[in-house]
N, C-alpha and C positions, 0 to 999 in steps of 0.2 A: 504494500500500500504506500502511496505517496500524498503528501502533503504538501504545502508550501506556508508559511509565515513570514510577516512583515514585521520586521522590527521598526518602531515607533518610539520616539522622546522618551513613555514612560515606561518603557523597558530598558533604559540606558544608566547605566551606575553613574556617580559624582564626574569621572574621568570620562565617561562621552562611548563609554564600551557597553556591549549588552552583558546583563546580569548573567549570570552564570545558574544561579539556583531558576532563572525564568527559561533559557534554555532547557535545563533538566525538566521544568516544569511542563515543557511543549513535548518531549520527547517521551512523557510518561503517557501525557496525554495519546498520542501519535500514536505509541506500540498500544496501549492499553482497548484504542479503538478499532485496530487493526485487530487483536487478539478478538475481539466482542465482534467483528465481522465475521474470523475466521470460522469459530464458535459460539454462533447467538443463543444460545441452549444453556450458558454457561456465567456465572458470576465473580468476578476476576479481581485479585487485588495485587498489587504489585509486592513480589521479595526482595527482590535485588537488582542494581545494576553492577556491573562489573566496573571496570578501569572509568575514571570520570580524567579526559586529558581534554583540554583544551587550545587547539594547535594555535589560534591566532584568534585577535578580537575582531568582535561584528559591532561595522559602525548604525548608527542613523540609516532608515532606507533600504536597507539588505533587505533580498527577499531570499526568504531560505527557503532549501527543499529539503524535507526529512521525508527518507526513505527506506520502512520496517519490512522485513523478512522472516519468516521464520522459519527458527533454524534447528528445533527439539522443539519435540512432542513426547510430556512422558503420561506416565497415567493421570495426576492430577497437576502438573503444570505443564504449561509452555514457555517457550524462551523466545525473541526476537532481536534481530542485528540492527541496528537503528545505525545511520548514516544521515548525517546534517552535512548540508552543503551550499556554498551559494549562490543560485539560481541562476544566476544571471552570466556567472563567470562560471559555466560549463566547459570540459572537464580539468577544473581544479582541483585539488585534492581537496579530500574532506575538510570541515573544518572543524568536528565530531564525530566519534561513531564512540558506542558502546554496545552491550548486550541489556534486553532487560526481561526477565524475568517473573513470571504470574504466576496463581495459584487459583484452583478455579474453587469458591468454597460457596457453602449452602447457606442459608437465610441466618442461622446461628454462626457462619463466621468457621466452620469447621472444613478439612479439603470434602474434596467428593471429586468422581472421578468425571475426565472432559466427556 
């Protein structure tokens, strides 16, 4: 699945870069809806991301494309490869990626299987 976001003034830190925890924040989103398409039957919370590296800052105006894959299917989660990139300046290296990780659990919060 792909996506695209606009970074705007109020996602930008004191230094004029995008925030880093609103990035993560877009990227939970991203895979989490990807996971809920792949599996609409399922109610999904996120456990983990792996390596959080941030290769270089996004100014004002970027449009970025996040684009989730996924990459494990076990009995009660799924994982996807999540890559951020800047839209506009295709093919540049990413300027993000991680893995991120779900757990599909029942109305009390407990797993159950996908």
């Amino acid at each position: 699945m792909e996506t695209h976001r606009l970074v705007l003034p109020s996602d930008l830190n004191h230094y004029g870069f995008l925030f880093g925890g609103r990035l993560l924040a877009w990227i939970d989103e991203a895979s989490w809806i990807a996971a809920s398409l792949d599996f609409p039957h399922c109610q999904f919370v996120t456990i983990g991301m792996d390596k959080v590296e941030f290769r270089h800052g996004v100014r004002d105006g970027t449009i970025l494309c996040i684009n989730c894959s996924q990459t494990r299917k076990g009995k009660t989660s799924v994982t996807y490869h999540v890559e951020v990139s800047d839209g506009r300046n295709f093919p540049a290296p990413p300027i993000f990626s991680t893995n991120v990780s779900f757990v599909s659990v029942n109305d009390s919060g407990e797993k159950r299987a996908i």
